[in-house]
C-alpha positions, 0 to 999 in steps of 0.5 A: 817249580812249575814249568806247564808244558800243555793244555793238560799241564795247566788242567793239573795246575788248576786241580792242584790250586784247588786241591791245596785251597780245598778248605777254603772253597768249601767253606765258600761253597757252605756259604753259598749254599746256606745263603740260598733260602735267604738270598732275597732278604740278605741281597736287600740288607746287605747290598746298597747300589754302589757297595759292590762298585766300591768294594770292587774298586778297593779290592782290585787296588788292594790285590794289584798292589799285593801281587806286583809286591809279591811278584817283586820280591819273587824277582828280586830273589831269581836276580840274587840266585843269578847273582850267585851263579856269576859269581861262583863261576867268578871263584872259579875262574879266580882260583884257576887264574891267580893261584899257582900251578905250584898250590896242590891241586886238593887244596884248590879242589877243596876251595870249590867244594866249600863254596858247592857245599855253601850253595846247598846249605843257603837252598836248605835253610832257605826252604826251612823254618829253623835255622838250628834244623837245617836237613841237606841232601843227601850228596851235600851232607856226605860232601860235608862229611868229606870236607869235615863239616858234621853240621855245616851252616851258611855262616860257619862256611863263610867264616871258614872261607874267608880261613882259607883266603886268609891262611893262603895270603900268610904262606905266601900263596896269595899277595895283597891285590889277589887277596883283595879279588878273593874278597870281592867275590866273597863279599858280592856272594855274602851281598847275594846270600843276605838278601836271599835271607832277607826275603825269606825272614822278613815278608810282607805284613800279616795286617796286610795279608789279613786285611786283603784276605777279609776284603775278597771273602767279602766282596767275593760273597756280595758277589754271589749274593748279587747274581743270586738275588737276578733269580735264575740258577745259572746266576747263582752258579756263576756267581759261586764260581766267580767267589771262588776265582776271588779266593783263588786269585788272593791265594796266589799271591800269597803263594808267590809271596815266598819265592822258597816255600811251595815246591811247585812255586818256587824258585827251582833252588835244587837246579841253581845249585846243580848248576853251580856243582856242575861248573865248579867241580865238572860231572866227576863220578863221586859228585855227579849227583850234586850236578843233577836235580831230583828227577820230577814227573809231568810239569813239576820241575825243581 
């Protein structure tokens, strides 16, 4: 995610946004530089006196309702990941609480490694498109290796948690309300992790992406054309500029549309689940990697 620390930070920002949507600038860029001959007769054509103000008025209420929907949905998903920390911790404090002294302490270890292990697979098959291809680290799929998991998922964890709730309960381990409290975290962290998966699968309608992405190109060229048309060179390079802005600006917040896809925008998912490596099974020297996110250089940080 990106984290700007400076005035140079935010000029890396700004050359990456543009390097990213490089095609599309210069495609406007084409655009503006052929309409330049024409600009006189295209301005007369296709610009009437309010259809700027009107396209304007339409495109700021179309890209204010698409940023607050897609900044709400990048919200909802940092809530969630935050609803995941507590209650990984609530599994921790549960297990130290209402266990016995007497429960082997591998077996009690066992049980937060499964949970680490269910944090790191949910951050992978957030960033993936396929859920059959989950790729996880390489610390979390050695600990998987170590727990007997060759090909761990979110679900056959779950599953297998609430294995072990239930196997603990029968030996006598656990009575009714204890394992009552076991499943309440269960089901919070269950809660937590469909809706993560909701706004990953279900974003916003593509009609509606579509239709404000053709709205800005239009209005961005109408722009151009309009400054164009004033006559000096200083407007039609300011109203080029302006274009561009308009591209910029709708991309972004298609960017901030999927809170798990850009590294650079989204959520830092590899420090929420070093975080909860870290309280859950403490820096120990075999899993201190898992504690640690992938180190990053200048204002990148995941």
């Amino acid at each position: 995610m990106i984290r700007p620390r400076g005035c140079l930070d935010y000029l890396q920002l700004s050359w990456w946004l543009m390097r990213r949507q490089g095609r599309s600038l210069l495609l406007a860029t084409l655009l503006c530089v052929l309409s330049l001959p024409v600009n006189v007769t295209v301005a007369r054509t296709l610009l009437p006196e309010t259809l700027v103000q009107v396209l304007g008025l339409l495109l700021s209420l179309f890209l204010g309702f698409r940023y607050s929907q897609a900044y709400n949905r990048w919200w909802e998903a940092r809530v969630l990941w935050g609803a995941l920390v507590n209650e990984s911790r609530n599994w921790r404090d549960l297990l130290t609480r209402v266990l016995p002294s007497q429960l082997p302490l591998s077996l009690r270890r066992r049980l937060l490694q499964q949970l680490v292990l269910l944090m790191w697979c949910l951050n992978a098959e957030l960033r993936g498109f396929d859920r059959e291809a989950t790729v996880l680290a390489p610390q979390a799929q050695a600990l998987a290796l170590k727990l007997g998991f060759k090909n761990p998922c979110v679900q056959r964890l779950l599953q297998q948690m609430a294995k072990e709730q239930y196997k603990l309960h029968q030996d006598g381990w656990l009575d009714s309300v204890e394992s009552r409290e076991f499943g309440r975290v269960q089901q919070a962290i269950t809660n937590a992790l469909g809706g993560l998966e909701r706004i990953r699968h279900q974003p916003l309608p593509a009609s509606s992406t579509s239709f404000i992405r053709a709205l800005t190109w239009v209005y961005g060229y109408l722009v151009f054309l309009k400054l164009d048309a004033i006559g000096p060179t200083t407007s039609a390079l300011v109203g080029w500029l302006v274009f561009l802005v308009f591209l910029m600006a709708e991309r972004i917040g298609t960017v901030l549309e999927h809170p798990f896809d850009d590294a650079r925008f989204a959520l830092p998912m590899d420090r929420f689940c070093a975080l909860i490596s870290f309280d859950l099974l403490g820096a120990s020297d075999q899993l201190a990697p898992l504690a640690q996110p992938s180190p990053t250089k200048g204002p990148w940080l995941r």
